[in-house]
PDB file of N, H, CA, C and O in Angstrom:
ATOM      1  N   UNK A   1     -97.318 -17.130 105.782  1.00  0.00           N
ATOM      2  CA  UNK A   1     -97.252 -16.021 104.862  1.00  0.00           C
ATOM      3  C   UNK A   1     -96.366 -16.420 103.693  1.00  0.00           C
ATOM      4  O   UNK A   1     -95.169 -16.695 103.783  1.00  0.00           O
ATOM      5  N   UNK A   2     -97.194 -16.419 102.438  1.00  0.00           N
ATOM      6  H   UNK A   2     -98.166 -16.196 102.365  1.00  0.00           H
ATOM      7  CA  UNK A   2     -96.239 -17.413 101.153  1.00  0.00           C
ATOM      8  C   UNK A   2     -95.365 -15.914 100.621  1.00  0.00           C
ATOM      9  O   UNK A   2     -95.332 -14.925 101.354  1.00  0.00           O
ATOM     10  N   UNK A   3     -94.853 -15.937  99.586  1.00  0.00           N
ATOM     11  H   UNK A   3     -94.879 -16.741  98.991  1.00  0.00           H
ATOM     12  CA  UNK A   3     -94.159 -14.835  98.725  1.00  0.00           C
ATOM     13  C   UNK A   3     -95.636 -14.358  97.744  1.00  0.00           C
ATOM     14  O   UNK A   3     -95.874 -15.236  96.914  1.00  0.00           O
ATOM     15  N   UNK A   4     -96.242 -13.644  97.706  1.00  0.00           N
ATOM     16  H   UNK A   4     -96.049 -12.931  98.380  1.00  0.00           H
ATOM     17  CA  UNK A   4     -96.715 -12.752  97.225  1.00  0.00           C
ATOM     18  C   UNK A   4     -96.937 -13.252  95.566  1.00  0.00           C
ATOM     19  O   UNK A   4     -97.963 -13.813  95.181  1.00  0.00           O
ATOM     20  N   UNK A   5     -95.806 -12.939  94.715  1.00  0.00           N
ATOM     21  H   UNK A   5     -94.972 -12.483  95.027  1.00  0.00           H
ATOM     22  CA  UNK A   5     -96.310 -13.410  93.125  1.00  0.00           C
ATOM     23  C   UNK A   5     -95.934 -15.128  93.029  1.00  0.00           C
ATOM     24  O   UNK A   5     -96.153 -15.462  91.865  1.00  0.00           O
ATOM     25  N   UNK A   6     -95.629 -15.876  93.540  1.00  0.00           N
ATOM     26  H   UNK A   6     -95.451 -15.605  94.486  1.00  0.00           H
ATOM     27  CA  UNK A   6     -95.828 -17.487  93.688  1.00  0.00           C
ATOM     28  C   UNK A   6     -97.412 -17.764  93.966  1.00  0.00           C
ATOM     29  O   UNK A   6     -98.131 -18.413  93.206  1.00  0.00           O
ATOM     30  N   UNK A   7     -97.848 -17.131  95.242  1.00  0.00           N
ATOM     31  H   UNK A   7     -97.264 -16.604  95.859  1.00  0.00           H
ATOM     32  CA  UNK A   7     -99.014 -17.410  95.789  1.00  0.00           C
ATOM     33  C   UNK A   7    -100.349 -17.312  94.869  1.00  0.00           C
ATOM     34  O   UNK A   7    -101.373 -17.989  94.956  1.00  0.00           O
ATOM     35  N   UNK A   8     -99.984 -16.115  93.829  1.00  0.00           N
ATOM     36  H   UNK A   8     -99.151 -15.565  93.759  1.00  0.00           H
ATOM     37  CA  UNK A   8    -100.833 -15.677  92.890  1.00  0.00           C
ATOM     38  C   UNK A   8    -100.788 -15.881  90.895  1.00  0.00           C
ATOM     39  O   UNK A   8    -101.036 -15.298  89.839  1.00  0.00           O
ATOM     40  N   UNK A   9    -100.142 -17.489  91.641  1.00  0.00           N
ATOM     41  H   UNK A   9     -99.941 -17.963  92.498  1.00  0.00           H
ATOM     42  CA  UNK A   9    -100.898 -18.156  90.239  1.00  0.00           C
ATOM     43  C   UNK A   9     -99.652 -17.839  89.361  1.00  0.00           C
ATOM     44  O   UNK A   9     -99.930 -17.959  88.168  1.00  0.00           O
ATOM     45  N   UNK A  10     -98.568 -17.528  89.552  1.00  0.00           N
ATOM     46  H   UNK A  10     -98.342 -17.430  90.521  1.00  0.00           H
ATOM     47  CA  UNK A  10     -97.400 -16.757  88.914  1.00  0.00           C
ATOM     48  C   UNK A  10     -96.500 -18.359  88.666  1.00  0.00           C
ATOM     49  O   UNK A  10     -95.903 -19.026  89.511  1.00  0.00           O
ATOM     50  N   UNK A  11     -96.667 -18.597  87.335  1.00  0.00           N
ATOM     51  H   UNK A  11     -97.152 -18.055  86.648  1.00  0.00           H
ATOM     52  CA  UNK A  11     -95.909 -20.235  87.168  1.00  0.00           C
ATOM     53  C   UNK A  11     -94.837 -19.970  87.307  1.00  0.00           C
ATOM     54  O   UNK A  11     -94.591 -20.640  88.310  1.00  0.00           O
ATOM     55  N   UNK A  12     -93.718 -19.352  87.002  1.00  0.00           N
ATOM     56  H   UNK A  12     -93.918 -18.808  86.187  1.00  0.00           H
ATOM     57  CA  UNK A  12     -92.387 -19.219  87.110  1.00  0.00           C
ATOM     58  C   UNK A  12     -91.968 -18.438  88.043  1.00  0.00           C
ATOM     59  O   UNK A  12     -90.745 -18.322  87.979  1.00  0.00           O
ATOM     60  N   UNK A  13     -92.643 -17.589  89.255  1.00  0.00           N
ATOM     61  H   UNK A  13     -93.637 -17.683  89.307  1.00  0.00           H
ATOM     62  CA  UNK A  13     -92.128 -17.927  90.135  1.00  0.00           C
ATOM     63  C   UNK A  13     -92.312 -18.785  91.046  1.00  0.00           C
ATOM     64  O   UNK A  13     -91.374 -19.008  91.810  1.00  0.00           O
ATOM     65  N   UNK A  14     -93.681 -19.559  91.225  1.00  0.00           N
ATOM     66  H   UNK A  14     -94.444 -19.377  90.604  1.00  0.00           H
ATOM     67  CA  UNK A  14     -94.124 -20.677  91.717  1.00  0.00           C
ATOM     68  C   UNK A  14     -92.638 -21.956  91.247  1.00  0.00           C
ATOM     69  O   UNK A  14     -92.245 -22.784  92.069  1.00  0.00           O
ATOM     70  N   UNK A  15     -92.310 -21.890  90.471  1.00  0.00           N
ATOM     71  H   UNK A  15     -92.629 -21.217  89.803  1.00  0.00           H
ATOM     72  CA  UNK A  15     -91.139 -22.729  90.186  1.00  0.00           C
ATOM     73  C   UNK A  15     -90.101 -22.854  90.621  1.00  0.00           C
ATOM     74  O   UNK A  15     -89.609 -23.886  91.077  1.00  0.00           O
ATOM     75  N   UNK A  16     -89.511 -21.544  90.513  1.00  0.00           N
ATOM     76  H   UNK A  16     -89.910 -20.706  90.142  1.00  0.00           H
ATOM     77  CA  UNK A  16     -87.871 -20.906  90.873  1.00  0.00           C
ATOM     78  C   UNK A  16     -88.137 -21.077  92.737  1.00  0.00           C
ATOM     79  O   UNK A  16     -87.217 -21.507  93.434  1.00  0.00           O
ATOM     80  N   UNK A  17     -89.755 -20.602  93.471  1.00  0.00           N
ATOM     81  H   UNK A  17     -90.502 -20.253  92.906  1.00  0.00           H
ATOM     82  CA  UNK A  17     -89.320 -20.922  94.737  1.00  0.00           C
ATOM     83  C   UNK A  17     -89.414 -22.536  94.726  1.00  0.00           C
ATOM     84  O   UNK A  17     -88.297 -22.872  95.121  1.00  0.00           O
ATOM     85  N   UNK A  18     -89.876 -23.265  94.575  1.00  0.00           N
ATOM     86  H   UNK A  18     -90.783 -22.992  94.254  1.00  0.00           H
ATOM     87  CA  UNK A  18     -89.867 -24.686  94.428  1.00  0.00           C
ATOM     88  C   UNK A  18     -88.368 -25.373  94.262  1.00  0.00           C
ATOM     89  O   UNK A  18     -87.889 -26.231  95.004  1.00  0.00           O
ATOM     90  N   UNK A  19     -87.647 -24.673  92.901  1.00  0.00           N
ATOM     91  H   UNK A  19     -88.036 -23.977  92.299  1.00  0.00           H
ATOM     92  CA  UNK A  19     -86.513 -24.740  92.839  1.00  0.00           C
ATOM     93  C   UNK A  19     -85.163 -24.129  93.776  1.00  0.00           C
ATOM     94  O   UNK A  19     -84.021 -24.563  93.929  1.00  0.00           O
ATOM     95  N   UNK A  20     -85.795 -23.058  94.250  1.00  0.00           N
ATOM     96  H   UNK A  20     -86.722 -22.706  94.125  1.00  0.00           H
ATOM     97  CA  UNK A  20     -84.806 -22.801  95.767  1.00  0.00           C
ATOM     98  C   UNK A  20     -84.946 -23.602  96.746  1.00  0.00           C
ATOM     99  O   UNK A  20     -83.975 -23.665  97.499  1.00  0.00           O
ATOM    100  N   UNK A  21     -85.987 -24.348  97.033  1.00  0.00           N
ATOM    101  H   UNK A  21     -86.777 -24.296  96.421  1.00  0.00           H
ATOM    102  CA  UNK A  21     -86.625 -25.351  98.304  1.00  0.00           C
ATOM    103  C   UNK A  21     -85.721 -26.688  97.913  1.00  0.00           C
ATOM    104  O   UNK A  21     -85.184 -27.349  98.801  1.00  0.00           O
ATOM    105  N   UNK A  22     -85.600 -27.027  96.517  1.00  0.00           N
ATOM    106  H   UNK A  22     -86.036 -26.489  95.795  1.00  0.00           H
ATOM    107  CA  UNK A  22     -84.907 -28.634  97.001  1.00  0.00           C
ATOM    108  C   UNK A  22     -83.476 -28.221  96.358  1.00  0.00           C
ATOM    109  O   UNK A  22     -82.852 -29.250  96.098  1.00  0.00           O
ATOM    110  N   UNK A  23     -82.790 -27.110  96.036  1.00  0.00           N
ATOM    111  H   UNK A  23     -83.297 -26.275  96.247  1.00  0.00           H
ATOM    112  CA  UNK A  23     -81.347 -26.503  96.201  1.00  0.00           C
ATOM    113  C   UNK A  23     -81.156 -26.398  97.407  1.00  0.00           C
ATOM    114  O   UNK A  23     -80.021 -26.656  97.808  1.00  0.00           O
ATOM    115  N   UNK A  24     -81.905 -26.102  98.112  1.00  0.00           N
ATOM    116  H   UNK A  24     -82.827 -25.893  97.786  1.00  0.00           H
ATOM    117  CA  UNK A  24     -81.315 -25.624  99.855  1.00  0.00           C
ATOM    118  C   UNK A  24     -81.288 -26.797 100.599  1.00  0.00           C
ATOM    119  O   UNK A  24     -80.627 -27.003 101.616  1.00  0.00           O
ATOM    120  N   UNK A  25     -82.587 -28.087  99.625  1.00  0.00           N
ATOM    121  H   UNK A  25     -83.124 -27.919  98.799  1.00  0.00           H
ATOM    122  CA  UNK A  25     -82.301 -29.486 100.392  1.00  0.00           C
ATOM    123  C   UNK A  25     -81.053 -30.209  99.865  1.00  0.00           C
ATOM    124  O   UNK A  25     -80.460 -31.115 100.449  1.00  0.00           O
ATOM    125  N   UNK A  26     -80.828 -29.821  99.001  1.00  0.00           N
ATOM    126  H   UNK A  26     -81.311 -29.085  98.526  1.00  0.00           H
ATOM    127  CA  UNK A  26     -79.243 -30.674  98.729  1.00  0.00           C
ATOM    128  C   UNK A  26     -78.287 -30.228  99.366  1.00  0.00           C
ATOM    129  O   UNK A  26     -77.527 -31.026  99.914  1.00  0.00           O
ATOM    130  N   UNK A  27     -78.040 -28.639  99.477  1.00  0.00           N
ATOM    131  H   UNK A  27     -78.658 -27.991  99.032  1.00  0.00           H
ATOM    132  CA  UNK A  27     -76.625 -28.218  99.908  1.00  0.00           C
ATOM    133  C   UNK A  27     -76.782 -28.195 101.500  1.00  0.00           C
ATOM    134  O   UNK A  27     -75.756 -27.962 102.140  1.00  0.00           O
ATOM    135  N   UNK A  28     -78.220 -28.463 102.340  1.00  0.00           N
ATOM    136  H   UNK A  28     -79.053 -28.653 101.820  1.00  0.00           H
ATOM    137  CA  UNK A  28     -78.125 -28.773 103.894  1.00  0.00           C
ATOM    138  C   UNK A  28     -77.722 -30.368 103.786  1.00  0.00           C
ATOM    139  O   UNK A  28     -76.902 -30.894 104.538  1.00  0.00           O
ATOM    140  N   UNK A  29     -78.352 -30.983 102.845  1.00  0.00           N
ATOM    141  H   UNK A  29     -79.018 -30.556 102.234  1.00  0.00           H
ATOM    142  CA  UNK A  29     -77.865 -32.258 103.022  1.00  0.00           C
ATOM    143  C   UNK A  29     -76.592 -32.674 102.908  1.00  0.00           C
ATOM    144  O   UNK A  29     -76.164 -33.720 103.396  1.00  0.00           O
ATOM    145  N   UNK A  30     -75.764 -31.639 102.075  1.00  0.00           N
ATOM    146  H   UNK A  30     -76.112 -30.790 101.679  1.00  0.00           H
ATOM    147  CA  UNK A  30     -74.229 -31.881 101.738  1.00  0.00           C
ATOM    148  C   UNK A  30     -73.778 -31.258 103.055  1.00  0.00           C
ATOM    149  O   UNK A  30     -72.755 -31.714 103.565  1.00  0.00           O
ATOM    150  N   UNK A  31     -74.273 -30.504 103.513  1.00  0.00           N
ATOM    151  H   UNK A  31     -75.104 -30.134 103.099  1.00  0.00           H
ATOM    152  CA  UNK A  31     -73.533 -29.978 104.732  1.00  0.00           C
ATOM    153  C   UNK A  31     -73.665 -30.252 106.149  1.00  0.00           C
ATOM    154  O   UNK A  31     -72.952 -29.737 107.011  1.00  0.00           O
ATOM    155  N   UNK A  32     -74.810 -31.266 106.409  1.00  0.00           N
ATOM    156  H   UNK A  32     -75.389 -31.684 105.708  1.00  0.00           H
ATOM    157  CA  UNK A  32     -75.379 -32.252 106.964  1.00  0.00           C
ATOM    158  C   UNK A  32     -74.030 -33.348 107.329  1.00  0.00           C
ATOM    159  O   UNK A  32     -73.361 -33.392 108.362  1.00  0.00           O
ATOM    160  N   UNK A  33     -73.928 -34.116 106.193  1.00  0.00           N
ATOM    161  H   UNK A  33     -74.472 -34.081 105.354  1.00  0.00           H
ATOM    162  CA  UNK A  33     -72.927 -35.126 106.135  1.00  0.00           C
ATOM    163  C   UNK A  33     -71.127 -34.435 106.057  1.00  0.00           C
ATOM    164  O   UNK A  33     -70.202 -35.177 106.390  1.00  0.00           O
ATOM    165  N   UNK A  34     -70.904 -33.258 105.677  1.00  0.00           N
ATOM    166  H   UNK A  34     -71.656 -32.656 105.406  1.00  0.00           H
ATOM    167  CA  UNK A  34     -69.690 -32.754 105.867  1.00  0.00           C
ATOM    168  C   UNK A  34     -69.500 -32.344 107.109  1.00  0.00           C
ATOM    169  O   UNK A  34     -68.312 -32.276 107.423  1.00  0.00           O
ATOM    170  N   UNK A  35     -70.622 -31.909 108.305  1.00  0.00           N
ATOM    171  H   UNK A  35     -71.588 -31.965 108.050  1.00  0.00           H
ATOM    172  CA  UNK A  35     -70.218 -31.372 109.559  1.00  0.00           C
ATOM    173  C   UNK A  35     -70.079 -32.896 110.084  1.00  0.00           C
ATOM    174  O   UNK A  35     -69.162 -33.256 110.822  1.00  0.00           O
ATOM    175  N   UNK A  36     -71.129 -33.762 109.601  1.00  0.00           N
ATOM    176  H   UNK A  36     -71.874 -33.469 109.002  1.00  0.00           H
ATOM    177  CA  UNK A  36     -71.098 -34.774 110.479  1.00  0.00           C
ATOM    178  C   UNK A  36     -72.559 -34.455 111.702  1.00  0.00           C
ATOM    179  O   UNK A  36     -72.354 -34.183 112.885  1.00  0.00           O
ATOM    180  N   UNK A  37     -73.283 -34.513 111.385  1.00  0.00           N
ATOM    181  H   UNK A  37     -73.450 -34.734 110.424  1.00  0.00           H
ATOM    182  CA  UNK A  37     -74.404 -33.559 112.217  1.00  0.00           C
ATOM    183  C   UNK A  37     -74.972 -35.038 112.715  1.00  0.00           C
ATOM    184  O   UNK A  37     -75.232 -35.784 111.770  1.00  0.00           O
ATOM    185  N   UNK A  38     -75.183 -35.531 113.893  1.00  0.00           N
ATOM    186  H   UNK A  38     -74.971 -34.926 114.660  1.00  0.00           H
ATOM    187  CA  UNK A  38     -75.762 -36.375 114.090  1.00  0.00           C
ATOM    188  C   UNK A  38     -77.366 -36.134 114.945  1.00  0.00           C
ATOM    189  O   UNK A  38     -78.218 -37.020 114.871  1.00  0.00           O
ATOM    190  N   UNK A  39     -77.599 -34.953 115.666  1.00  0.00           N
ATOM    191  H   UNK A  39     -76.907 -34.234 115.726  1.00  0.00           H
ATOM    192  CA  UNK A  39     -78.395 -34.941 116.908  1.00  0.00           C
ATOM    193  C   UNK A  39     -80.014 -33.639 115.979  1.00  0.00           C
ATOM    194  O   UNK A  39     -81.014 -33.155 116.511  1.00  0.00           O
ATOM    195  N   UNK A  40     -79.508 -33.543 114.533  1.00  0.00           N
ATOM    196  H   UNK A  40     -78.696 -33.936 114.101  1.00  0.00           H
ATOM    197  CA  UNK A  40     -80.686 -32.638 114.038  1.00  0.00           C
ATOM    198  C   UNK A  40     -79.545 -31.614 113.148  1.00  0.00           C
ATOM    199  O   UNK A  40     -78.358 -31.306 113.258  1.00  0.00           O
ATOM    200  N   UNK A  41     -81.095 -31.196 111.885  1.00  0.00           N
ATOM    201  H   UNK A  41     -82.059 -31.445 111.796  1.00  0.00           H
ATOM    202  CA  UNK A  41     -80.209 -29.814 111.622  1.00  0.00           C
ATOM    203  C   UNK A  41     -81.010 -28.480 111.357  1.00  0.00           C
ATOM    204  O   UNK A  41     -82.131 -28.442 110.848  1.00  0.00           O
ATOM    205  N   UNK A  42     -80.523 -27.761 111.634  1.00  0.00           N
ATOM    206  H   UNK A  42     -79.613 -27.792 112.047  1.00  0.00           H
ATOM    207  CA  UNK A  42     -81.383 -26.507 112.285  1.00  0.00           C
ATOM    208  C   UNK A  42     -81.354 -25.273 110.934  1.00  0.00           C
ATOM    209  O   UNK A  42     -80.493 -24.396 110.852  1.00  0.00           O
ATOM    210  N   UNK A  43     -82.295 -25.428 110.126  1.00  0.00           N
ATOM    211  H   UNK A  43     -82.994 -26.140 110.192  1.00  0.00           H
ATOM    212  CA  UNK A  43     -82.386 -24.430 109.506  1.00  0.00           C
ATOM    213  C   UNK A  43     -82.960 -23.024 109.951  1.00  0.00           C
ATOM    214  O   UNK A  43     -84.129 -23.097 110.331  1.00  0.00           O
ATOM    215  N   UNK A  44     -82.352 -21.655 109.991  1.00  0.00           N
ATOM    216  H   UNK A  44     -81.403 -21.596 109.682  1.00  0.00           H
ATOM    217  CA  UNK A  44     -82.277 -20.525 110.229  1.00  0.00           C
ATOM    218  C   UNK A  44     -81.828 -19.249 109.152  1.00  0.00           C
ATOM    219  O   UNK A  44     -80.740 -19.196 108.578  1.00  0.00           O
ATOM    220  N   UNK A  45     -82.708 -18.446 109.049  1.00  0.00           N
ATOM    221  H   UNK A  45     -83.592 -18.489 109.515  1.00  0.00           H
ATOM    222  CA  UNK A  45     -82.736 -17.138 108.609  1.00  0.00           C
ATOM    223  C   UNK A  45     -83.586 -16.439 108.241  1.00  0.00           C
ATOM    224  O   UNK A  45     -84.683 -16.993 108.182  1.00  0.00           O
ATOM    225  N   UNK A  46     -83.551 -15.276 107.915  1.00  0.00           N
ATOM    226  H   UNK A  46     -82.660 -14.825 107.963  1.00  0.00           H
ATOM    227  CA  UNK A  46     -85.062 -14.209 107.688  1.00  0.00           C
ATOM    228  C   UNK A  46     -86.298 -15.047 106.853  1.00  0.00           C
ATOM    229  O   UNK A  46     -87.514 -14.936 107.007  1.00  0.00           O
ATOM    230  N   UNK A  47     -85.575 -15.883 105.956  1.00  0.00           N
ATOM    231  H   UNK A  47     -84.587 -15.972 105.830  1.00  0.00           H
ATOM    232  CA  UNK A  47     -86.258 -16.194 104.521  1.00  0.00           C
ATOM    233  C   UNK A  47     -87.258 -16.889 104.497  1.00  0.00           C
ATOM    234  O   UNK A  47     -88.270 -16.583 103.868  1.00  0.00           O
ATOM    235  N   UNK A  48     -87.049 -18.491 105.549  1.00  0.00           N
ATOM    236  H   UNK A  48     -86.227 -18.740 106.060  1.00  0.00           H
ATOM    237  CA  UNK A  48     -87.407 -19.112 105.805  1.00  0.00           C
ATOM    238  C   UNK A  48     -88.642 -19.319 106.519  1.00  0.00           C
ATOM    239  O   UNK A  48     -89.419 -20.203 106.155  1.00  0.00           O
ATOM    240  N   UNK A  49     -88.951 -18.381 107.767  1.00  0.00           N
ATOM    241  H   UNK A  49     -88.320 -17.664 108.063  1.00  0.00           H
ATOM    242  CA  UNK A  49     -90.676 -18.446 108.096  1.00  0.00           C
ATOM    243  C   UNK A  49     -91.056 -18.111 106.912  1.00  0.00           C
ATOM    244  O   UNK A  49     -92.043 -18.759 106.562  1.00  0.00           O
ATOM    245  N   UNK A  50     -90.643 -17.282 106.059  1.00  0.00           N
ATOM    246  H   UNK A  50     -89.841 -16.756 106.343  1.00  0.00           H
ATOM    247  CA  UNK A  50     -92.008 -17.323 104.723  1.00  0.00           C
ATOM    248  C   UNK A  50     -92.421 -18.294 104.090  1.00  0.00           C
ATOM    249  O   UNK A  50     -93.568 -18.583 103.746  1.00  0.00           O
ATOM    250  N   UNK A  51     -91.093 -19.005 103.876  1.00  0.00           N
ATOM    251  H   UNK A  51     -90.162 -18.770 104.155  1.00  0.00           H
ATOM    252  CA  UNK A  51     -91.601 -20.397 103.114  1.00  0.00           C
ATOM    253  C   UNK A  51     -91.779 -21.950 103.611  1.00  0.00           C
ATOM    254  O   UNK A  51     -91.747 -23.021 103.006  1.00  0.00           O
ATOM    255  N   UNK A  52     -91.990 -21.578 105.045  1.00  0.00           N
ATOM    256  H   UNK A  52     -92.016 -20.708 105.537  1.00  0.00           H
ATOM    257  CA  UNK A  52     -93.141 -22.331 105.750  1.00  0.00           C
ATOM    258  C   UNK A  52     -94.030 -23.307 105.018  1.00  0.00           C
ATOM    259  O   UNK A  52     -94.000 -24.537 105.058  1.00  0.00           O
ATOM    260  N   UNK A  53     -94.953 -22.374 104.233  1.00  0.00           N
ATOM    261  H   UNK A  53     -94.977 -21.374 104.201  1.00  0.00           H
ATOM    262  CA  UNK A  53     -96.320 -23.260 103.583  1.00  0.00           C
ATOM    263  C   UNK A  53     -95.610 -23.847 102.599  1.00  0.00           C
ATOM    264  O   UNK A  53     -96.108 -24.930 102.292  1.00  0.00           O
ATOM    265  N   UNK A  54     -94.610 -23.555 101.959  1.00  0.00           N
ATOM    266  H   UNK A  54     -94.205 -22.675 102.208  1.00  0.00           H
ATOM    267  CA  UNK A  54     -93.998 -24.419 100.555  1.00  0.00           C
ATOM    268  C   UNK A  54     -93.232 -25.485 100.687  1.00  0.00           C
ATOM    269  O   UNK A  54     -92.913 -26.242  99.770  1.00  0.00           O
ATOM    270  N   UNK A  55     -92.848 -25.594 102.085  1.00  0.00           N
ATOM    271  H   UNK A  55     -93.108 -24.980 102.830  1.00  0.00           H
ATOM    272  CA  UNK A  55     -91.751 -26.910 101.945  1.00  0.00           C
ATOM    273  C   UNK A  55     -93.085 -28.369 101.679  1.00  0.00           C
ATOM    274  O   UNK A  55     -92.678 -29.320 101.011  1.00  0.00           O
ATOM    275  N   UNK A  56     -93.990 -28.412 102.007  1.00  0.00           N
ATOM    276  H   UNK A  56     -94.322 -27.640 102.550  1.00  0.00           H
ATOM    277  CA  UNK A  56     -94.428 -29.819 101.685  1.00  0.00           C
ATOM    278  C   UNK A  56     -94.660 -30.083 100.769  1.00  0.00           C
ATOM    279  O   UNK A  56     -94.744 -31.300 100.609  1.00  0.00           O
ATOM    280  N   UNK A  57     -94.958 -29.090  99.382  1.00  0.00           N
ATOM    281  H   UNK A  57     -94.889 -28.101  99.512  1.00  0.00           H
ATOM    282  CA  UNK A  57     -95.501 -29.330  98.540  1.00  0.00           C
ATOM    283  C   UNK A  57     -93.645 -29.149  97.411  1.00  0.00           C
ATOM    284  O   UNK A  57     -93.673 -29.081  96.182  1.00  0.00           O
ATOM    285  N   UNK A  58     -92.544 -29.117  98.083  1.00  0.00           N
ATOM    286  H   UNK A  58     -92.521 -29.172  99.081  1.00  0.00           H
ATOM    287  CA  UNK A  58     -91.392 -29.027  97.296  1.00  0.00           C
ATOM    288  C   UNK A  58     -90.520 -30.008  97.464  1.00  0.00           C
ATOM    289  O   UNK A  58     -91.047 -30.959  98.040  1.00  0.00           O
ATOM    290  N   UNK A  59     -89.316 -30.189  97.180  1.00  0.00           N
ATOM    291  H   UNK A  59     -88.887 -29.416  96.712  1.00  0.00           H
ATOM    292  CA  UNK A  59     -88.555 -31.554  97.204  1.00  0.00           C
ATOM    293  C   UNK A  59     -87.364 -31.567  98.129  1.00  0.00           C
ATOM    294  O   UNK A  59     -86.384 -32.286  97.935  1.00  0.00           O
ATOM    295  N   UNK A  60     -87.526 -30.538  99.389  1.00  0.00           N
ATOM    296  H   UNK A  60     -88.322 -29.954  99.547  1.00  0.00           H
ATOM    297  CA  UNK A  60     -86.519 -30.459 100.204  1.00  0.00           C
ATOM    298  C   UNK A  60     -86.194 -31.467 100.917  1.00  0.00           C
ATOM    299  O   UNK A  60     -84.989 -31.446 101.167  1.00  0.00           O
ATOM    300  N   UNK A  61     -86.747 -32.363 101.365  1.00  0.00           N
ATOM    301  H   UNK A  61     -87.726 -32.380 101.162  1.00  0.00           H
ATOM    302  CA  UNK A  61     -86.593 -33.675 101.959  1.00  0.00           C
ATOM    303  C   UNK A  61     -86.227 -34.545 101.096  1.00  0.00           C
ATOM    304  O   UNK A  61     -85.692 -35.526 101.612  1.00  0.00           O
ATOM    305  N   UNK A  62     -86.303 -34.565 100.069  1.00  0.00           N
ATOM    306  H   UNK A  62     -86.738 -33.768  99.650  1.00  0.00           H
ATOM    307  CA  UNK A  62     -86.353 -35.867  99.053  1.00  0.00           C
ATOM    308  C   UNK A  62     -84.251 -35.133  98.625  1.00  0.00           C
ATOM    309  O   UNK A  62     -83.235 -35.790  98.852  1.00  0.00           O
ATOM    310  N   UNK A  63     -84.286 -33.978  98.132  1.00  0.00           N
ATOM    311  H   UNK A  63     -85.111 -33.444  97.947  1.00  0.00           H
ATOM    312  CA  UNK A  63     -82.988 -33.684  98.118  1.00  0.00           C
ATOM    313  C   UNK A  63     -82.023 -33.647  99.075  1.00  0.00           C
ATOM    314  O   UNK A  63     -80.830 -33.611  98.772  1.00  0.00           O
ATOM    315  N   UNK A  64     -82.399 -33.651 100.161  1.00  0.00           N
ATOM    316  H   UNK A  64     -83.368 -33.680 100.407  1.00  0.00           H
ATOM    317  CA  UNK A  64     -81.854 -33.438 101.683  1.00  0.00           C
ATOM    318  C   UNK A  64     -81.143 -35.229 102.103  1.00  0.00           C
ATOM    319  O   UNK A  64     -80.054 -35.394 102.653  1.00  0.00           O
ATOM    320  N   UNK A  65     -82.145 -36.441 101.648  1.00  0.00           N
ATOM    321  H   UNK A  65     -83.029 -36.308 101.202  1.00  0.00           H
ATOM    322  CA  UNK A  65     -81.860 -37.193 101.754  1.00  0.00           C
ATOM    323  C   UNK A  65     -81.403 -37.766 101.160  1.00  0.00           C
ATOM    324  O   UNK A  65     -80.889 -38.749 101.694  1.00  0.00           O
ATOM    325  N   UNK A  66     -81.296 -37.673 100.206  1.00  0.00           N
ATOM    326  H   UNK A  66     -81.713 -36.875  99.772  1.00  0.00           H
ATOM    327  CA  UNK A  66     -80.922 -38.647  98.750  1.00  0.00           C
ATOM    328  C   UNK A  66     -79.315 -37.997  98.118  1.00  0.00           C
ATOM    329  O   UNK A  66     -78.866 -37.278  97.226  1.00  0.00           O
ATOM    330  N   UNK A  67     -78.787 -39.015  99.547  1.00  0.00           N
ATOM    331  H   UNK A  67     -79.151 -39.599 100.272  1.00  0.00           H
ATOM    332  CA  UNK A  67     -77.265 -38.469  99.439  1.00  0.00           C
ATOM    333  C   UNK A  67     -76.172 -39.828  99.068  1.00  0.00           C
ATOM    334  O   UNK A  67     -74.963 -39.725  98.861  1.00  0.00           O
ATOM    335  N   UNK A  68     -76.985 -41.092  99.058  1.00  0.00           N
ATOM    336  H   UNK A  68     -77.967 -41.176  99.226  1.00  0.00           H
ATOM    337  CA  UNK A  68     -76.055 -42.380  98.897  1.00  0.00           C
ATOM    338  C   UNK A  68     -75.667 -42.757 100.685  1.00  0.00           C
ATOM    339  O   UNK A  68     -76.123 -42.436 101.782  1.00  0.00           O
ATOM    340  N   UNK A  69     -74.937 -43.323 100.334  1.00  0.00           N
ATOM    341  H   UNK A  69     -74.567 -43.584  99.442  1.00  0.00           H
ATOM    342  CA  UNK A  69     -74.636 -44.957 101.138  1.00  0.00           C
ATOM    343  C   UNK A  69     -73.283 -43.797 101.614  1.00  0.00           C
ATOM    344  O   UNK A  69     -72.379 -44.176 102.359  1.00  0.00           O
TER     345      UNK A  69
END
C-alpha cells in the first residue's frame, strides 16, 4: 500500500518520499555504526509497511552504506 498522491503521478511528492527513504538510510546508517550494531538492524514504526513498495526504487541502501572505511 504506497502513499496515495506519490502513487498518482504527483512529481514532488514522488520526490520528497524518495527523499525521506535515503535520509532515513543515512541516519540508520549513522546509527548503525554509533550503536555498533553487528547481528542486523531492525527498522520499525507505523510509517514504514507503507513504504514497502518504495524502498527499491529509492537510495536507502546506497545511503545506509556509504559510510567510509
Amino acid at each position: 500500500m504506497a502513499p496515495t498522491r506519490a502513487s498518482h503521478r504527483d512529481g514532488i511528492a514522488r520526490d520528497t518520499l524518495l527523499r525521506f527513504l535515503k535520509i532515513l538510510g543515512d541516519v540508520s546508517g549513522d546509527a548503525a555504526l554509533v550503536m555498533g550494531a553487528r547481528g542486523g538492524v531492525y527498522l520499525c514504526g507505523g510509517i514504514l509497511p507503507r513504504l514497502l513498495d518504495w524502498f527499491p526504487q529509492s537510495r536507502f541502501v546506497e545511503a545506509f552504506t556509504a559510510k567510509g572505511a
